[in-house]
MARZADREN-300326 format. One line per field, with one value per atom (N, C-alpha, C): residue number from 1; atom name; x, y, z. Coordinates in steps of 0.05 Angstrom, whole numbers, always signed. Layout:
N
sedren [NUM_...]
fivex [CA_...]
east [X_...]
north [Y_...]
up [Z_...]
***
This chain:
224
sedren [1_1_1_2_2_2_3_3_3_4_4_4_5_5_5_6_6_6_7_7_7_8_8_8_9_9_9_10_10_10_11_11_11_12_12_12_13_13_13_14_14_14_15_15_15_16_16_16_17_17_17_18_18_18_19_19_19_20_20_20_21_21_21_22_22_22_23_23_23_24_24_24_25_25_25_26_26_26_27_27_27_28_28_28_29_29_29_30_30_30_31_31_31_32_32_32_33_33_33_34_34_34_35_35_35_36_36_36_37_37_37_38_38_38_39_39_39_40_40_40_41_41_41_42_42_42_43_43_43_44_44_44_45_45_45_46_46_46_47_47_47_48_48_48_49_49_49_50_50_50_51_51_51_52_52_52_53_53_53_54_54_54_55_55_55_56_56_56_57_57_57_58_58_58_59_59_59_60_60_60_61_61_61_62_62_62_63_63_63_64_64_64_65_65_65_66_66_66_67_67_67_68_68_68_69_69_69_70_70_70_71_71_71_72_72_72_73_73_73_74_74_74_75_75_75_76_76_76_77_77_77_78_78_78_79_79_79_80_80_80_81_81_81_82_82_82_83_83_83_84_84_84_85_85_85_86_86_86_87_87_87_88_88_88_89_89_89_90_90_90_91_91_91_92_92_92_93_93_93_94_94_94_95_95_95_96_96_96_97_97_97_98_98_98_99_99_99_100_100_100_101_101_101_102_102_102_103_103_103_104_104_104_105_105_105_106_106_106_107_107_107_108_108_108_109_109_109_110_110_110_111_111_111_112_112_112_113_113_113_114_114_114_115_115_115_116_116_116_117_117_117_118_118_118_119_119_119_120_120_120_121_121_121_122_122_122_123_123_123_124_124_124_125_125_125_126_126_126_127_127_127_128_128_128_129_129_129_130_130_130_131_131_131_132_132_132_133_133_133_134_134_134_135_135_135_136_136_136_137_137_137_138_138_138_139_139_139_140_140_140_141_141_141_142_142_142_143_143_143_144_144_144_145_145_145_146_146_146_147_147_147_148_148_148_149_149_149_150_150_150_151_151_151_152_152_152_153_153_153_154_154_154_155_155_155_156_156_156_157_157_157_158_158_158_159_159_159_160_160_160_161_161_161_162_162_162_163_163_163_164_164_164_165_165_165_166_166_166_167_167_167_168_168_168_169_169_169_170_170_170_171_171_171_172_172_172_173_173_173_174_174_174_175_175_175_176_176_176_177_177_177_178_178_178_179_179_179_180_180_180_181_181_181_182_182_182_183_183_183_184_184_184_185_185_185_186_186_186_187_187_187_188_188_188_189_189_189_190_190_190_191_191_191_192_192_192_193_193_193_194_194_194_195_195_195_196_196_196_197_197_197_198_198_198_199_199_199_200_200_200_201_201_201_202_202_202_203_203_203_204_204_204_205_205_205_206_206_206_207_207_207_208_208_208_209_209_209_210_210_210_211_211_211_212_212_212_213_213_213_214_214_214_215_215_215_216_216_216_217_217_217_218_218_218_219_219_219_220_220_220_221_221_221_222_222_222_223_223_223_224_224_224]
fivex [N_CA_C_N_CA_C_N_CA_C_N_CA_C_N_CA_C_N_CA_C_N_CA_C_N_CA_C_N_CA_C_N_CA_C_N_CA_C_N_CA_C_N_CA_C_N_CA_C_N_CA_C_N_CA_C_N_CA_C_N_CA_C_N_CA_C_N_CA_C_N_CA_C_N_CA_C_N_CA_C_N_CA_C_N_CA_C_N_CA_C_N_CA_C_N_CA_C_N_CA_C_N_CA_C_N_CA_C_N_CA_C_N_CA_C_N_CA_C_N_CA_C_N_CA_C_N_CA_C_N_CA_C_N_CA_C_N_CA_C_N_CA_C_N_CA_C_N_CA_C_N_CA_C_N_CA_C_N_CA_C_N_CA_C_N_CA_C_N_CA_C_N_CA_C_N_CA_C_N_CA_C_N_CA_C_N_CA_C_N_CA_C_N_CA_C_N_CA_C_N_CA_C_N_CA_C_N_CA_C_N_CA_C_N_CA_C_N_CA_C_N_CA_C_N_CA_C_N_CA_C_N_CA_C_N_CA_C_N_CA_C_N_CA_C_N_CA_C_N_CA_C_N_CA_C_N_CA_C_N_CA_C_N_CA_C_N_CA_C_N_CA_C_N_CA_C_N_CA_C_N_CA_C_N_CA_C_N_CA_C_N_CA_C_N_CA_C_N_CA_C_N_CA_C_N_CA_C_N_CA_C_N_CA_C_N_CA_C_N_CA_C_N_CA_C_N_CA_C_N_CA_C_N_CA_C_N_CA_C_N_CA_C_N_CA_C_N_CA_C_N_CA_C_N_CA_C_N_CA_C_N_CA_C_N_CA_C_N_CA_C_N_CA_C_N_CA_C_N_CA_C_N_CA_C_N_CA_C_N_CA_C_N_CA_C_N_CA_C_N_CA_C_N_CA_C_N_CA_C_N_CA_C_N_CA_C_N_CA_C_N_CA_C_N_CA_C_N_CA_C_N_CA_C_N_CA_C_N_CA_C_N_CA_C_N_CA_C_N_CA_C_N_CA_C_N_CA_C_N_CA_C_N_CA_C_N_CA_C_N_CA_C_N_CA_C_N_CA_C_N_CA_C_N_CA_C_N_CA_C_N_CA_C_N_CA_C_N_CA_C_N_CA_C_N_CA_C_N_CA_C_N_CA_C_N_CA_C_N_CA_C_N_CA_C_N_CA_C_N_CA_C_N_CA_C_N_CA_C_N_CA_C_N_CA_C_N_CA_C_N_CA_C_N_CA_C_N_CA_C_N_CA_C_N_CA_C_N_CA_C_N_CA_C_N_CA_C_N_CA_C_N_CA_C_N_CA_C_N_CA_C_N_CA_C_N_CA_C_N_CA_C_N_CA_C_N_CA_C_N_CA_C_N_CA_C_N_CA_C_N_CA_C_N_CA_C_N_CA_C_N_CA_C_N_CA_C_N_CA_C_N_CA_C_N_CA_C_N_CA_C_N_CA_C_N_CA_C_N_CA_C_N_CA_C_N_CA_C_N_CA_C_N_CA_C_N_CA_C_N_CA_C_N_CA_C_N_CA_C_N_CA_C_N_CA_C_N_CA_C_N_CA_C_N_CA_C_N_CA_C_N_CA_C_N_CA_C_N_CA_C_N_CA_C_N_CA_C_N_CA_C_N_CA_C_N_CA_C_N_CA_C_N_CA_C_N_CA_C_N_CA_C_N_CA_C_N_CA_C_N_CA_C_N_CA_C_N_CA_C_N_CA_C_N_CA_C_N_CA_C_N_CA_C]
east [-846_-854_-856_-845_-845_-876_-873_-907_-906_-887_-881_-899_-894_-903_-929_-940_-966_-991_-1009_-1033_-1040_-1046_-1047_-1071_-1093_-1115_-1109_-1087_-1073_-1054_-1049_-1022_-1040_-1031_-1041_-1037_-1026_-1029_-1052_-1046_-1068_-1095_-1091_-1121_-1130_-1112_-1130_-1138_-1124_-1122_-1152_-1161_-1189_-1204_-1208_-1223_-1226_-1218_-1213_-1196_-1189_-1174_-1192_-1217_-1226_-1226_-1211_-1221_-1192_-1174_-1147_-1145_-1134_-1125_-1108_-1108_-1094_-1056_-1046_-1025_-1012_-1043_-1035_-1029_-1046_-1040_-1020_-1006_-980_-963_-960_-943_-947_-968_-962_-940_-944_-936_-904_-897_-866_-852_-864_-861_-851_-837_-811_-800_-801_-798_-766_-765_-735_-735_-699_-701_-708_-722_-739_-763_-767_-803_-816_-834_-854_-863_-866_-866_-902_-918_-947_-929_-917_-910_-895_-881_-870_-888_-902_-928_-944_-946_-965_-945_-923_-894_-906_-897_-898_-928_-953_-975_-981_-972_-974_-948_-932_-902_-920_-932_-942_-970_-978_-1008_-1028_-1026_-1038_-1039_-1058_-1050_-1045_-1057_-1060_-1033_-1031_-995_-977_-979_-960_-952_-985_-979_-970_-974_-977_-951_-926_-897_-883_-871_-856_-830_-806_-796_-770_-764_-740_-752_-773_-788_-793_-798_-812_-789_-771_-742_-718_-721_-719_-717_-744_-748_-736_-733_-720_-731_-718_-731_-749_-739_-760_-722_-733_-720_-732_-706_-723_-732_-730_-739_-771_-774_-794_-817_-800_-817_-832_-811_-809_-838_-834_-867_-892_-885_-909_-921_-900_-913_-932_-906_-927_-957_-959_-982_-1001_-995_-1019_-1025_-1001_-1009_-1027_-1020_-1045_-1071_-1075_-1096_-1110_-1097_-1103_-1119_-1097_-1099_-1130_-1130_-1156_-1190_-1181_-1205_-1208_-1197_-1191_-1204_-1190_-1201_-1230_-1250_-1271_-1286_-1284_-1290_-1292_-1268_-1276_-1292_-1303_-1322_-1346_-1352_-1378_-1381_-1412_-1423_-1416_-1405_-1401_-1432_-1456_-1475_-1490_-1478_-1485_-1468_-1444_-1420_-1414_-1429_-1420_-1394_-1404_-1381_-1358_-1351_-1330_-1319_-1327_-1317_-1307_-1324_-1311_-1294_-1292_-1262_-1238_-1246_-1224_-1215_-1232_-1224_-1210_-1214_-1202_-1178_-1179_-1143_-1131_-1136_-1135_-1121_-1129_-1138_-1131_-1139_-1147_-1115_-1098_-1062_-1057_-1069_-1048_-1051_-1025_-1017_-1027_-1036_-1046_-1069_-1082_-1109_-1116_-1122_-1112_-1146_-1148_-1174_-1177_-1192_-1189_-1220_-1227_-1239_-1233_-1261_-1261_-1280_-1262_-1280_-1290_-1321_-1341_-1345_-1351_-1371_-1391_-1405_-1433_-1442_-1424_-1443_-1431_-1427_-1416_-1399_-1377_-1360_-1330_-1311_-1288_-1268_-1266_-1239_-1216_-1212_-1188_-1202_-1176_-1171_-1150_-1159_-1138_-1140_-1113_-1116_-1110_-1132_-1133_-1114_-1112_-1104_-1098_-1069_-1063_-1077_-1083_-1081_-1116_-1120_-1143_-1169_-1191_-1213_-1214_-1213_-1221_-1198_-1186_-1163_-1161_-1189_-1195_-1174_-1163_-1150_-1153_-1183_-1198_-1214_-1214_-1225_-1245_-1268_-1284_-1278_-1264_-1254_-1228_-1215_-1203_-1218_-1244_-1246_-1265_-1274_-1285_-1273_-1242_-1219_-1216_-1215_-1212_-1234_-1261_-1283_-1276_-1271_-1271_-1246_-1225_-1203_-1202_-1220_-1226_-1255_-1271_-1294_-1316_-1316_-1332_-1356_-1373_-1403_-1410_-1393_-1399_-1380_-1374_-1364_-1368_-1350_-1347_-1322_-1327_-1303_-1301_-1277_-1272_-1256_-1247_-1225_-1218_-1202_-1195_-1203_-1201_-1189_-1169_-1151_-1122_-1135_-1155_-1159_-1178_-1190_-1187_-1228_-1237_-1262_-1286_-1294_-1311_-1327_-1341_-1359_-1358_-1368_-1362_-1368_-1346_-1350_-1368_-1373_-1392_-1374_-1335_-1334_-1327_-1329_-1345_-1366_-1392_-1416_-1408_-1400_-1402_-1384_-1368_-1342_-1360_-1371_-1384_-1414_-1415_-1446_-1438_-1410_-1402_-1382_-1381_-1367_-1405_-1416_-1431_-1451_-1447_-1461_-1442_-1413_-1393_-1398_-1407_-1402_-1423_-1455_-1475_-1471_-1458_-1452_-1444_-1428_-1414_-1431_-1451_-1470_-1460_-1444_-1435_-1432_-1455_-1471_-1442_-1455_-1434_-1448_-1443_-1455_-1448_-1433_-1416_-1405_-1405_-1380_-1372_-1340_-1342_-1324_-1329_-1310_-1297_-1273_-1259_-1245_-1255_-1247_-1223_-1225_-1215_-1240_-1235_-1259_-1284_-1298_-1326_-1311_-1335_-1339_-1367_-1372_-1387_-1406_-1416_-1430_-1449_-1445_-1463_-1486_-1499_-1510_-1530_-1517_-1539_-1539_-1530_-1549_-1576_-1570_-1592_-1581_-1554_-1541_-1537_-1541_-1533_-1558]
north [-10_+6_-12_-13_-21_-18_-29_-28_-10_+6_+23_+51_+51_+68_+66_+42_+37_+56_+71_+79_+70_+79_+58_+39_+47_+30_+8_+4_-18_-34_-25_-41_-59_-93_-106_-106_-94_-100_-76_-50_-37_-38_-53_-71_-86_-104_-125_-106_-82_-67_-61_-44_-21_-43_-57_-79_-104_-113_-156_-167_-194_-201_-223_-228_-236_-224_-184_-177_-177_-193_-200_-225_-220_-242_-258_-285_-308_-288_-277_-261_-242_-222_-206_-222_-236_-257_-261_-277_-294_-270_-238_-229_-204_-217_-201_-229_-251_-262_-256_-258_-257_-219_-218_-178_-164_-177_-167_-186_-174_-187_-189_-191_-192_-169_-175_-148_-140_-129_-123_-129_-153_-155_-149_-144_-137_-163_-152_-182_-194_-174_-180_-201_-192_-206_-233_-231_-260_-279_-276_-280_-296_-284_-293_-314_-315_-327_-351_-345_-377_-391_-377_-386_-408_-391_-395_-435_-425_-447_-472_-469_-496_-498_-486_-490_-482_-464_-459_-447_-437_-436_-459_-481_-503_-519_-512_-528_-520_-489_-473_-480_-485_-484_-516_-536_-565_-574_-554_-554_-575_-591_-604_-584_-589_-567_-565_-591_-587_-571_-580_-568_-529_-523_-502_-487_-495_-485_-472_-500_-491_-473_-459_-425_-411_-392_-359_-344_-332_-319_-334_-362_-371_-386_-402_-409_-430_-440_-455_-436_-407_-397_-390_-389_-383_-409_-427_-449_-455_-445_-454_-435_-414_-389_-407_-414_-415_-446_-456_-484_-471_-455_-453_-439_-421_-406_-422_-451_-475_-478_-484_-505_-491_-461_-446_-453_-438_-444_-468_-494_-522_-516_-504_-511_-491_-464_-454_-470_-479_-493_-514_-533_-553_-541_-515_-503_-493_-484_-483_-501_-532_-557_-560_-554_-568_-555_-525_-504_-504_-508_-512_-541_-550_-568_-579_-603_-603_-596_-610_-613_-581_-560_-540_-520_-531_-520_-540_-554_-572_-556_-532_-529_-517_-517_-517_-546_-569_-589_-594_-594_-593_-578_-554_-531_-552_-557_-577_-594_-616_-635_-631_-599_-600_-598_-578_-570_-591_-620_-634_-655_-661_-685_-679_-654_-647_-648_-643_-648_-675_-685_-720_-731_-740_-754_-784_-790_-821_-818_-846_-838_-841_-826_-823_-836_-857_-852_-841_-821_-811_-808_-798_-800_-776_-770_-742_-753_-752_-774_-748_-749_-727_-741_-716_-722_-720_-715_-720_-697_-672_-649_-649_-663_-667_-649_-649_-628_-645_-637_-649_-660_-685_-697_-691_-708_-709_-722_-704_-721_-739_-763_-782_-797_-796_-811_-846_-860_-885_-900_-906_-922_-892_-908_-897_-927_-913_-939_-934_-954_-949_-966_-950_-975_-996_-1005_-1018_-1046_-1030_-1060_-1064_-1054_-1068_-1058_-1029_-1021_-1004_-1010_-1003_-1028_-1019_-1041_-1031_-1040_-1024_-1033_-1046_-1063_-1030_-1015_-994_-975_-970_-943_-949_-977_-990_-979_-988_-988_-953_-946_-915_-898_-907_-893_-904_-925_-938_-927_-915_-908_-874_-864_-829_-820_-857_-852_-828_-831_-823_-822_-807_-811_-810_-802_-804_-798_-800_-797_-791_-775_-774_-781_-798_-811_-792_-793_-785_-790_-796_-799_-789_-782_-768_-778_-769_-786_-766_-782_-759_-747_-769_-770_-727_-731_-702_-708_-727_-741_-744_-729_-743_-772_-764_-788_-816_-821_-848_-875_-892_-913_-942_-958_-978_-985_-988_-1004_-983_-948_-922_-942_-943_-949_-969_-993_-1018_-1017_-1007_-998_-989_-961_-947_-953_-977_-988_-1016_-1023_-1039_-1029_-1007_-989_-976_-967_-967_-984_-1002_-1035_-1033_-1035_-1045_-1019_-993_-979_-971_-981_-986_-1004_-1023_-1051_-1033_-1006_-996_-966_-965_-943_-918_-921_-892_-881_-867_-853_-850_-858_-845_-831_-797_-779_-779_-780_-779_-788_-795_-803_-780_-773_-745_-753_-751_-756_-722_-724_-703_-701_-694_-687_-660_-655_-628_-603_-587_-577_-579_-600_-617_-632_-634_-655_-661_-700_-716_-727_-714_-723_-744_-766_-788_-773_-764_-760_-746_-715_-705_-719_-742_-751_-782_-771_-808_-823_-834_-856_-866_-839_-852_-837]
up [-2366_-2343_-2318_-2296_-2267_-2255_-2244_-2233_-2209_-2194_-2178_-2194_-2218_-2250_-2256_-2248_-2246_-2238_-2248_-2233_-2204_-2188_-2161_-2163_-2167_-2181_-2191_-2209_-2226_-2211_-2189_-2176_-2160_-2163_-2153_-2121_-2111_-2077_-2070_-2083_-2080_-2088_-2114_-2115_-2095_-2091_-2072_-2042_-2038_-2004_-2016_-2040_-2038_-2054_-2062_-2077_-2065_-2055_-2039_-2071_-2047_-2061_-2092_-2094_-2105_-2137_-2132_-2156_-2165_-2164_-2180_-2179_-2221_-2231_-2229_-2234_-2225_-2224_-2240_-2250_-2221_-2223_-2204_-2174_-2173_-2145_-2143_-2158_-2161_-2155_-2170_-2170_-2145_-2128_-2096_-2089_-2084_-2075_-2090_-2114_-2119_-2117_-2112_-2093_-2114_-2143_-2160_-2173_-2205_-2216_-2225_-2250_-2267_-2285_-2283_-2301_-2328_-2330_-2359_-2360_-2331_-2329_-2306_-2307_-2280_-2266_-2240_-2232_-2236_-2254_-2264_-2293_-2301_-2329_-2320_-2304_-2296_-2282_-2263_-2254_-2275_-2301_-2329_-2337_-2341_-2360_-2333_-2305_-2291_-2295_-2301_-2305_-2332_-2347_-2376_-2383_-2360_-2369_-2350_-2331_-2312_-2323_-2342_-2357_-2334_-2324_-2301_-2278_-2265_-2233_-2217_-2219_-2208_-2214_-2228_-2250_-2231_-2225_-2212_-2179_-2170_-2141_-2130_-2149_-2151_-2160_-2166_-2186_-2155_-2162_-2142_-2133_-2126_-2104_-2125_-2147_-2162_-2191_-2202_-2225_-2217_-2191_-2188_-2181_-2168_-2161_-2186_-2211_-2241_-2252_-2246_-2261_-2257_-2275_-2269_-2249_-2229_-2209_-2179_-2182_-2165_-2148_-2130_-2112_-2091_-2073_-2040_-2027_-2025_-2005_-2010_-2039_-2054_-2052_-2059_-2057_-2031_-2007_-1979_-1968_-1981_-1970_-1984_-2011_-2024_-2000_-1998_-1983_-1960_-1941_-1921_-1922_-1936_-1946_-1958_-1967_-1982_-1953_-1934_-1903_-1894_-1894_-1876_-1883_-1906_-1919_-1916_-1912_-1906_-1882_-1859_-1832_-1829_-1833_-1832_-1846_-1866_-1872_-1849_-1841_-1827_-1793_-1788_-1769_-1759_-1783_-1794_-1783_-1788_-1789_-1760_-1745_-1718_-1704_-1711_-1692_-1701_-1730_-1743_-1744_-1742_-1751_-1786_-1793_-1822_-1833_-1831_-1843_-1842_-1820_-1834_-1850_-1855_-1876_-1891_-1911_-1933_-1944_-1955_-1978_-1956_-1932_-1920_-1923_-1925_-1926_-1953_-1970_-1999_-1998_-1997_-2002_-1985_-1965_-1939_-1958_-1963_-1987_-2011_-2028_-2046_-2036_-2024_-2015_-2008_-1982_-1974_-2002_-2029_-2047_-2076_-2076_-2108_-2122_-2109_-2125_-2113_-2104_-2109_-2132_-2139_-2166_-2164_-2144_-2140_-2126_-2124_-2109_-2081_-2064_-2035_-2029_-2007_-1991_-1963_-1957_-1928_-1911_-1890_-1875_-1860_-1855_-1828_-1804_-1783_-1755_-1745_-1735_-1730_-1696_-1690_-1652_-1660_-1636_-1638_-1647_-1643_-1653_-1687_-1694_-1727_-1739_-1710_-1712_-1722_-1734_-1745_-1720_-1713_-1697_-1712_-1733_-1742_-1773_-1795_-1808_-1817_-1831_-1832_-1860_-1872_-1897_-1894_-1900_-1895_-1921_-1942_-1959_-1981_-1998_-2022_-2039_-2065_-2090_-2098_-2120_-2129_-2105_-2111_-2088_-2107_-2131_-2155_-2142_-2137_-2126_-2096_-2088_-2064_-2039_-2047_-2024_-2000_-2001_-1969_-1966_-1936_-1920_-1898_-1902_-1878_-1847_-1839_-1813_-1804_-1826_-1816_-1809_-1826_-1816_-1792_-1779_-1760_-1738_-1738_-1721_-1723_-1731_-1727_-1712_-1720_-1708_-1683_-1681_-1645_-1620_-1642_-1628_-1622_-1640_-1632_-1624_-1620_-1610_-1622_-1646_-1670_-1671_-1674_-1671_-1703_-1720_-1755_-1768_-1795_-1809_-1837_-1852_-1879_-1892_-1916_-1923_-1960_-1969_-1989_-1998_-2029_-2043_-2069_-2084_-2109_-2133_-2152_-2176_-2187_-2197_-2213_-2241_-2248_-2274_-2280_-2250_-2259_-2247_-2266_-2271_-2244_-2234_-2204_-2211_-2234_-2233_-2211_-2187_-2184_-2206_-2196_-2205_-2188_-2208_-2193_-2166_-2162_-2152_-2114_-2123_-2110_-2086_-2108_-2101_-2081_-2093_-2071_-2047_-2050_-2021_-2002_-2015_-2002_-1988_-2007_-1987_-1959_-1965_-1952_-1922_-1936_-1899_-1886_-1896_-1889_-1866_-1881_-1870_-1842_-1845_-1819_-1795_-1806_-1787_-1769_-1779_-1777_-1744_-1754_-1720_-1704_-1706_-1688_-1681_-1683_-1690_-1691_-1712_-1732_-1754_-1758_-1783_-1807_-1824_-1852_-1861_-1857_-1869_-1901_-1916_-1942_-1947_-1978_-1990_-2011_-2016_-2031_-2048_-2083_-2101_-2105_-2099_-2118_-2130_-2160_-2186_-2184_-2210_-2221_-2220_-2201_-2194_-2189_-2181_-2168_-2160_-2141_-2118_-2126_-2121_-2130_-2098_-2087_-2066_-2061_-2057_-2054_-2035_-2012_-2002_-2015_-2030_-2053_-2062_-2072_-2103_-2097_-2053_-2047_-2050_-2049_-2046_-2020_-2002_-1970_-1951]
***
């Protein structure tokens, strides 16, 4: 049966119209976005088949452009929406940031971060340069590679606060491993940009580990 055949109640675009979109499944999502499926399946069942084949939603939206292109029913043009529709989504959180105060929208910054972090296959370090009203400048990814091998330097994010004239900052970085926990060598980076940005009197509000769903906040836990 076609989902045209569907109850209207059951059709996922009309769910999400009289319900939000919160009350559809990872499935139905996917299969507003692919409008139609294949023949013999609905595009709720193909939707499940692409979920189920990338182990995931996250598998799905994170598929590189030759892996995701691969499938039955999918494509560049396909690939080409789903991108822009992550960017938006980027760009609105990001937008959020520069009109609100961070410190009174934490979890706008986390959400920013995940979207921002949470699919890099390597470990990215970045930074969000704040004004005075601890509103978002810019963000900027400072170093790829592990901190463990010493691939930040607090003399950059020195040079950065001084070049967009920063009144604070929050710095953050991933782990692929999935894992937030910081590590000792977390701790010491992070007490040593601190120290450098201090000479230049600009607050480090955070440091933010993001995992596979958490974020590891030095600030909640009294580290900063």
């Amino acid at each position: 049966m076609s989902i045209k055949q569907w109850p209207d109640q059951q059709r996922p675009r009309e769910k999400l119209l009289h319900q939000g979109p919160s009350s559809l499944s990872d499935s139905e999502l996917v299969a507003i976005f692919l409008r139609i499926g294949r023949p013999g399946v609905s595009a709720v069942e193909m939707a499940q088949q692409l979920i189920n084949h990338f182990d995931g939603l996250r598998g799905l939206l994170e598929a590189d452009q030759t892996t995701f292109c691969d499938m039955p029913g999918l494509g560049p043009a396909k690939y080409a929406q789903l991108q822009a529709v992550m960017e938006m989504a980027r760009r609105h959180l990001a937008d959020q940031l520069t009109k609100d105060t961070v410190l009174e929208n934490p979890q706008a910054v986390k959400d920013f971060l995940f979207a921002k972090l949470r699919h890099k296959k390597h470990e990215v370090f970045a930074a969000l340069l704040l004004d005075q009203q601890h509103r978002l400048i810019i963000f900027h990814e400072v170093s790829q590679g592990s901190i463990a091998s010493a691939s930040v330097y607090p003399r950059q994010l020195v040079q950065l606060a001084m070049h967009y004239n920063a009144a604070a900052m929050i710095v953050a970085h991933n782990h692929p491993s999935g894992v937030a926990e910081p590590s000792s060598a977390d701790r010491a980076v992070t007490s040593r940009i601190d120290q450098a940005l201090q000479l230049i009197e600009v607050r480090l509000l955070d440091h933010l580990v993001i995992g596979d769903g958490q974020a590891v906040s030095f600030a909640e836990r009294g580290w900063l």
